[in-house]
C-alpha positions as CSV (number, residue, x, y, z in Angstrom):
1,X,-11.9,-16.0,0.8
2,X,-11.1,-14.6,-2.6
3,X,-10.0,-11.5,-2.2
4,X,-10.2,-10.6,-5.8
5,X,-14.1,-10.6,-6.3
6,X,-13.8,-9.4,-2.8
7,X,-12.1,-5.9,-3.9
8,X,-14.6,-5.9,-7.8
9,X,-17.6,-5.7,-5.3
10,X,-16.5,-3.2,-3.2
11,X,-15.5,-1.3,-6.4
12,X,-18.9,-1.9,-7.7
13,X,-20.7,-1.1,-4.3
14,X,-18.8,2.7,-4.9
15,X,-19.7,3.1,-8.2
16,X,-23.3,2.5,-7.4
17,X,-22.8,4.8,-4.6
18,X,-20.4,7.2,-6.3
19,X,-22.7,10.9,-5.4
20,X,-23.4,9.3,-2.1
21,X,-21.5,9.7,0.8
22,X,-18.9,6.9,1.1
23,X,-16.3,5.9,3.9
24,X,-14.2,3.4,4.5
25,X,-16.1,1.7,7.6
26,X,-19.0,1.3,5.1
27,X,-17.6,-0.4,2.5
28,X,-15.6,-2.6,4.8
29,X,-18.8,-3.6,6.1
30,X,-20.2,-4.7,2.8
31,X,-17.3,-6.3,1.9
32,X,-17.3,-8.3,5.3
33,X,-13.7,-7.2,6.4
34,X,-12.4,-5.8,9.3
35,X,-11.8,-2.1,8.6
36,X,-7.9,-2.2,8.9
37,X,-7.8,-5.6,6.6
38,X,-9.7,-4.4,4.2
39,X,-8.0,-1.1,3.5
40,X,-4.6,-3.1,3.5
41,X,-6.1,-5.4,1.0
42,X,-7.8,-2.6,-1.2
43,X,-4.6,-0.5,-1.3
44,X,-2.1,-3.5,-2.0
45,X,-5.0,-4.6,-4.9
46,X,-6.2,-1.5,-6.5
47,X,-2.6,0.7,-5.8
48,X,-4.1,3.8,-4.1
49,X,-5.4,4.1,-0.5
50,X,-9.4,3.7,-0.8
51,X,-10.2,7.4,-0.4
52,X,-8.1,8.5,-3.0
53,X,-9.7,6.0,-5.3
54,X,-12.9,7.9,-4.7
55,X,-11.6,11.0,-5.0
56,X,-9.8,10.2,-8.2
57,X,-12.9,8.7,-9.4
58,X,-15.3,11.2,-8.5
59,X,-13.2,14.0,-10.1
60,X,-12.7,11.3,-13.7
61,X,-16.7,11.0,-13.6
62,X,-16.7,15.0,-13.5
63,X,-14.5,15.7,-15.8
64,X,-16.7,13.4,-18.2
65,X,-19.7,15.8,-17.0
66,X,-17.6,19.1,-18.0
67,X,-17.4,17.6,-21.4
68,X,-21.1,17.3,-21.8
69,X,-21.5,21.1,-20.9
70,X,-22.8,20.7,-17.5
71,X,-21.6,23.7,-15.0
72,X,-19.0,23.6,-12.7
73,X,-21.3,24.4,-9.8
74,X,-23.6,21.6,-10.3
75,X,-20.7,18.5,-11.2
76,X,-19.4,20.1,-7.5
77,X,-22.5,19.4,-5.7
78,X,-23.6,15.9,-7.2
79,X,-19.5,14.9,-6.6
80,X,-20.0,15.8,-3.1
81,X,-17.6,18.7,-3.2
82,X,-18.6,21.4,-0.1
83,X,-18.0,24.6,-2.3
84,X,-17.3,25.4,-6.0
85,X,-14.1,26.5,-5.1
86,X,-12.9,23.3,-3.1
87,X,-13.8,21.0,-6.2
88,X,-11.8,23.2,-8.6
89,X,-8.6,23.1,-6.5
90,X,-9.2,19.3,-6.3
91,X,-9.3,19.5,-10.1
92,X,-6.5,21.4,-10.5
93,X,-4.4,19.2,-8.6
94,X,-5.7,15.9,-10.4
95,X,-5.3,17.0,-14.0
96,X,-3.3,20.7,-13.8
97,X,-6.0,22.2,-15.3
98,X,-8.6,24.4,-13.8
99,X,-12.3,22.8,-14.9
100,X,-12.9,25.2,-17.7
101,X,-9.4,25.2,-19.2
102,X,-9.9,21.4,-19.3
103,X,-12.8,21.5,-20.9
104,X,-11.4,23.4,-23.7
105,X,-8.8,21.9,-24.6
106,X,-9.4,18.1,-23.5
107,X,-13.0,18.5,-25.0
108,X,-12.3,15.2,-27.2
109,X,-10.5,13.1,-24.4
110,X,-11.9,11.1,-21.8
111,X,-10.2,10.3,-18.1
112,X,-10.7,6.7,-16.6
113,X,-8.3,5.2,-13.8
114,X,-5.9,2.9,-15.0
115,X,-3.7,0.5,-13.8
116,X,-0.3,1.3,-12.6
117,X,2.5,1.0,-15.3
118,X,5.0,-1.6,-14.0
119,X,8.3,-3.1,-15.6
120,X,7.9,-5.9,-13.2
121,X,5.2,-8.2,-14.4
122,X,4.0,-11.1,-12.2
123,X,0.2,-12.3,-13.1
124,X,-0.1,-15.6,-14.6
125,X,3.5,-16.4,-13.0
126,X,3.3,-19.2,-10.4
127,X,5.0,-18.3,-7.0
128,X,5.2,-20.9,-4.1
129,X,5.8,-19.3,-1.0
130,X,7.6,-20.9,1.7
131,X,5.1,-21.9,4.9
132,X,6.9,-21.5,8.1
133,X,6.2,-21.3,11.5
134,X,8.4,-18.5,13.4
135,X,8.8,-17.6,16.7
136,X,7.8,-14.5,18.5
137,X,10.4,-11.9,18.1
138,X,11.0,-8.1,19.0
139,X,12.0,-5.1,17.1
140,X,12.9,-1.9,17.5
141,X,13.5,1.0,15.3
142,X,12.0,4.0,13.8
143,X,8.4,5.2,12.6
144,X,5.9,6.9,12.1
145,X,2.0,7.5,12.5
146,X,0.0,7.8,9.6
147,X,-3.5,7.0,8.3
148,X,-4.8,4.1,5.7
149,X,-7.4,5.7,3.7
150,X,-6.2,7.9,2.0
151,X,-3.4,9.4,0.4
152,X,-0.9,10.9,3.1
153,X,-0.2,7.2,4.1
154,X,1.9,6.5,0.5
155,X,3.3,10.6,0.9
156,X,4.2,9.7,4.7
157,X,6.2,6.3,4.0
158,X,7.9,7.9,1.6
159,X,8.9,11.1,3.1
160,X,9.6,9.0,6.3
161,X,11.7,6.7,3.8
162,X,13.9,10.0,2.2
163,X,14.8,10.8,6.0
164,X,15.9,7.1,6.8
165,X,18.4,7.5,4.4
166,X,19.3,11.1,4.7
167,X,19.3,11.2,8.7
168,X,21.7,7.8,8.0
169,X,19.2,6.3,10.9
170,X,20.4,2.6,9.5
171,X,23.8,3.3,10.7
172,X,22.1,4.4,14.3
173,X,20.1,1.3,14.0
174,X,23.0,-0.7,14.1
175,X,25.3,1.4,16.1
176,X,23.2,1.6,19.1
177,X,21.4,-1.6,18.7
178,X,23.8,-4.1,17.4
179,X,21.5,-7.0,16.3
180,X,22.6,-10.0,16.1
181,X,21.9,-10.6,11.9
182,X,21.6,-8.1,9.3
183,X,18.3,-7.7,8.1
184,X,15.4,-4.6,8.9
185,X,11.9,-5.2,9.2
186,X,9.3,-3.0,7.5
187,X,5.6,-3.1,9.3
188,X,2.6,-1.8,9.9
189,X,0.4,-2.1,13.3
190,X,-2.8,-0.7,13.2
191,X,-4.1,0.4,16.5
192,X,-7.2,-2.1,16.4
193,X,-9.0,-3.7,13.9
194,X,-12.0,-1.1,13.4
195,X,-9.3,1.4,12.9
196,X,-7.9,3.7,10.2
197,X,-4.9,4.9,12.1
198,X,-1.6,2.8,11.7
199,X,2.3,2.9,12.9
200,X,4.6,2.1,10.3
201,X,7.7,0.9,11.3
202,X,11.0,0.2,10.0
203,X,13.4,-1.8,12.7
204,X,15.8,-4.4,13.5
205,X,15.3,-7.6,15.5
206,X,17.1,-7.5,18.8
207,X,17.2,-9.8,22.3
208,X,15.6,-7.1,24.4
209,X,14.9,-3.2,24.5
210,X,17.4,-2.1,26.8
211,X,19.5,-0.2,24.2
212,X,16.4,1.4,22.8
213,X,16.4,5.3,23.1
214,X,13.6,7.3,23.7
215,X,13.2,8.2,19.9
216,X,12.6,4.8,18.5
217,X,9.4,2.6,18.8
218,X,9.5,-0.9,20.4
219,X,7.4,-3.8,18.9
220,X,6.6,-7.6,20.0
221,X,5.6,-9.5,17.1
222,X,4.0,-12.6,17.7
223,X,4.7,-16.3,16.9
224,X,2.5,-17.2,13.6
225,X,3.0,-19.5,10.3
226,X,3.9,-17.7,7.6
227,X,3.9,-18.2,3.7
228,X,6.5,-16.6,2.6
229,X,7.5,-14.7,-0.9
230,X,11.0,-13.8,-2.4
231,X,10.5,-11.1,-5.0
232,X,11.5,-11.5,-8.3
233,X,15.3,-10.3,-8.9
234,X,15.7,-6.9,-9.8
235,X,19.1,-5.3,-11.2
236,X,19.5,-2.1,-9.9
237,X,22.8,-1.7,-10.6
238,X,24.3,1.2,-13.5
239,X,23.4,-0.1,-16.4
240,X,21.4,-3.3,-15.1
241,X,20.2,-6.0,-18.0
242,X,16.8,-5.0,-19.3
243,X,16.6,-1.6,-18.1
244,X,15.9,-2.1,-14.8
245,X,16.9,0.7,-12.4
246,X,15.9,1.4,-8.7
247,X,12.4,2.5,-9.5
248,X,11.7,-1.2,-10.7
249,X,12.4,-2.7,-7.0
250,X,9.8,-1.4,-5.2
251,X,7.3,-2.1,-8.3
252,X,8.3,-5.1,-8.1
253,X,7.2,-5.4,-4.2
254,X,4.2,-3.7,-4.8
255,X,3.2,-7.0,-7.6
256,X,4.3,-9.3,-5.0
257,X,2.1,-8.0,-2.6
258,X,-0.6,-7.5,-5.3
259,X,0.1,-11.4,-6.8
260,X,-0.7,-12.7,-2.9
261,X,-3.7,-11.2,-2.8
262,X,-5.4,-11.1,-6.0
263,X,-4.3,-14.8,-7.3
264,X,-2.4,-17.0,-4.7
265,X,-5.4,-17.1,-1.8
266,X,-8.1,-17.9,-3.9
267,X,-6.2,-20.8,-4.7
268,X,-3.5,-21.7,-1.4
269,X,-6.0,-23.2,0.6
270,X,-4.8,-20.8,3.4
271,X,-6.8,-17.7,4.7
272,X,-5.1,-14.5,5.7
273,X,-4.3,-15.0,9.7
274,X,-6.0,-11.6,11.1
275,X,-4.6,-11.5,14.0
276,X,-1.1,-12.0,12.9
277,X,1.1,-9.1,11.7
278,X,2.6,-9.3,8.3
279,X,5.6,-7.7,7.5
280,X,8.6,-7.0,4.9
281,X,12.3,-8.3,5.6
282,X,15.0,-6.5,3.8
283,X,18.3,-8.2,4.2
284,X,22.2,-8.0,2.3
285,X,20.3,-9.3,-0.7
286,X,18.7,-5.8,-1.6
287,X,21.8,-3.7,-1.0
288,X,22.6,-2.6,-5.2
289,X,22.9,-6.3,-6.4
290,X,22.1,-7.3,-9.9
291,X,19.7,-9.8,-8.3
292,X,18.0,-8.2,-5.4
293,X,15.5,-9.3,-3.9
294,X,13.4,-9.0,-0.5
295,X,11.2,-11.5,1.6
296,X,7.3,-10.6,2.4
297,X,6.0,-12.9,5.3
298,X,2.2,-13.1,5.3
299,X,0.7,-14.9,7.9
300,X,-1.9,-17.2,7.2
301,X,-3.7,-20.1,8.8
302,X,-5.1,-23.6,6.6
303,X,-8.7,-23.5,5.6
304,X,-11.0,-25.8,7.0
């Protein structure tokens, strides 16, 4: 399982296939995932959801044709846009520029996706995850539903995030609950395998559900081994060494994640555990230290 060649040849599969039509079941199925695995895996490697990797890359092809003269109505077609007038609003939004506007005045530049700009650098780094086996254990807390492939899953985790803070549901969490430790877990549960539809969830471990109220969703997490990775440290304090402010924390999850994925399979000997949940732990040690940090607990299984 190397997920890194895995994710190049399902990027080359949609280039080849860029004026086709494309979803995500069919490129899961070249790539030999699950549909739900695979779109985790994309997302965590490539930084958008799959669909809006298409659409961004559609509309950079297109904006390549526009500056080789080509009309509007034709690049629309061949990108798989319905109507004219649906492709230029997708244009608009993507660049802020209507198609012929850009082609006026970017007629010398060329658009390509890039990489993600990150403070936080962790490739060529080595980081040895700690293998545990843990028990099963429920939470329960709030969420929401949202979809994997495409882009309202990053807009609906972080709109759902903005109201976790602003609806003070932590201090409910706690209140009504009252957990044993500190410490919220952050998880997704698709609703099967072959499935683009997903339940994010951001709880507390408890003993049981009987203090849960009707607005909060209830999860059993089951027992699995885990490797799991500390993040680097991050100070988000005023004026933190290096420059670092709040922004750099969750870059820096986002590397882990990627860093797991793209370079420590290929070479663990462990294979991602599909039928294990993996999940994020947040804990007093990401509460505005100069060295915060957060776990990510990956379940895996050895290799034969």
């Amino acid at each position: 399982m190397n997920y890194s060649k895995d994710i190049e040849r399902s990027v080359e599969y949609i280039e080849s296939n860029i004026k086709e039509k494309l979803t995500p079941e069919m490129i899961s199925k070249h790539t030999g995932y699950s549909l739900y695995h695979f779109c985790r895996v994309f997302q965590i490697c490539m930084g958008v959801p799959i669909m809006e990797y298409i659409r961004k890359r559609r509309l950079s092809l297109a904006s390549i044709e526009l500056l080789k003269g080509r009309r509007i109505l034709d690049i629309s077609v061949d990108y798989g846009f319905e109507t004219q007038s649906g492709f230029t609003k997708a244009f608009r939004r993507e660049f802020g520029f209507s198609p012929t506007r850009f082609a006026a005045r970017m007629a010398d530049v060329y658009h390509y996706i890039s990489g993600e700009k990150n403070n936080i650098k962790i490739g060529g780094l080595c980081m040895t995850p700690t293998i545990i086996t843990r028990p099963s254990f429920k939470v329960a807390g709030y969420g929401i539903k949202t979809n994997i492939t495409n882009e309202s899953m990053t807009k609906d985790i972080a709109a759902f995030w903005n109201n976790y803070d602003t609806e003070g549901w932590e201090g409910k969490l706690y209140d009504q609950l009252t957990p044993q430790k500190h410490g919220e877990v952050g998880i997704c549960v698709s609703e099967s395998r072959d499935s683009d539809n997903l339940v994010y969830l951001l709880g507390v471990i408890v003993e049981n559900f009987d203090k849960v109220t009707p607005d909060m969703i209830t999860l059993e997490v089951p027992k699995a081994t885990y490797a799991v990775f500390t993040t680097p440290p991050v100070d988000v304090t005023a004026g933190g060494r290096n420059g670092n402010s709040t922004e750099d924390f969750p870059n820096a999850i986002r590397q882990t994640w990627k860093y797991i994925f793209q370079e420590w399979f290929s070479n663990s000997g462990y294979a991602y555990d599909e039928t294990k949940l993996d999940f994020e732990f947040y804990d007093e040690r990401c509460h505005f230290r100069p060295d915060t940090v957060m776990d990510i607990y990956v379940p895996v299984i050895k290799k034969e």
